[in-house]
N, C-alpha and C positions, 0 to 999 in steps of 0.2 A: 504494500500500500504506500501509497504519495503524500504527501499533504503540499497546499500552495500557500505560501508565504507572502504575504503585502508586508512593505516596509517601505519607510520614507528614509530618505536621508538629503541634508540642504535642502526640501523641498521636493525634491524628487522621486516617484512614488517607483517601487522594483516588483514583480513579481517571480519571484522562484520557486523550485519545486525541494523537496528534499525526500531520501528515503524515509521510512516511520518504522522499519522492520525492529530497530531497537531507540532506547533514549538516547546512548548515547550516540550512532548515528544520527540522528535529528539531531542532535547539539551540535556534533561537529559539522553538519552540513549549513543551519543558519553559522556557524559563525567561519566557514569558508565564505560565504558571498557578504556575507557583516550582518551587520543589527543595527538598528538604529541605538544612536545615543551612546555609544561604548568611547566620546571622545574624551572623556577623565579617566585617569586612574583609577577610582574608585568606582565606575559605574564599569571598566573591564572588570574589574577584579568581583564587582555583584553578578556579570553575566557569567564569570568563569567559576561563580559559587552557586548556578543555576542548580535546581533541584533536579536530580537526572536518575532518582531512585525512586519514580513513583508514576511514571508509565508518559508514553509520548502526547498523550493530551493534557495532561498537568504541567507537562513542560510548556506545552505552547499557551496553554491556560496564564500558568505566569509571565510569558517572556508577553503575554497581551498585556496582561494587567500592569507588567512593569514596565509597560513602552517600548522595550526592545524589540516588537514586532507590531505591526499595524493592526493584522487579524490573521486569519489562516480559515481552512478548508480540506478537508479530506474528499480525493480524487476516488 
């Protein structure tokens, strides 16, 4: 399974796709193409403490709620 990714960055709205077969695959896939927001140190270092131990829609669940991603959708 897929899921598609909205993300903004400067203004600029991205759509990507990422695998969902594991969490962590889905993490390292938003954060090969970026995330929005990750330009302090502190806001890498809260994406790179994403919760990745509670299944790929709590992932995407937060990276919504915490702005790192726009929205999402499973394909």
């Amino acid at each position: 399974m897929t899921a598609t990714i909205n993300t903004r960055e400067n203004g600029i709205y991205t759509i990507n796709t990422i695998n969902t077969k594991s969490t962590e695959l889905a993490w390292q896939g938003m954060s090969e193409f970026g995330v929005d927001d990750c330009q302090t140190e502190g806001r890498l270092i809260e994406w790179q403490d994403a919760p990745d131990d509670r299944g790929v829609e709590y992932l995407l669940d937060w990276a919504v709620e915490n702005g790192f991603i726009s929205s999402y959708y499973f394909d």
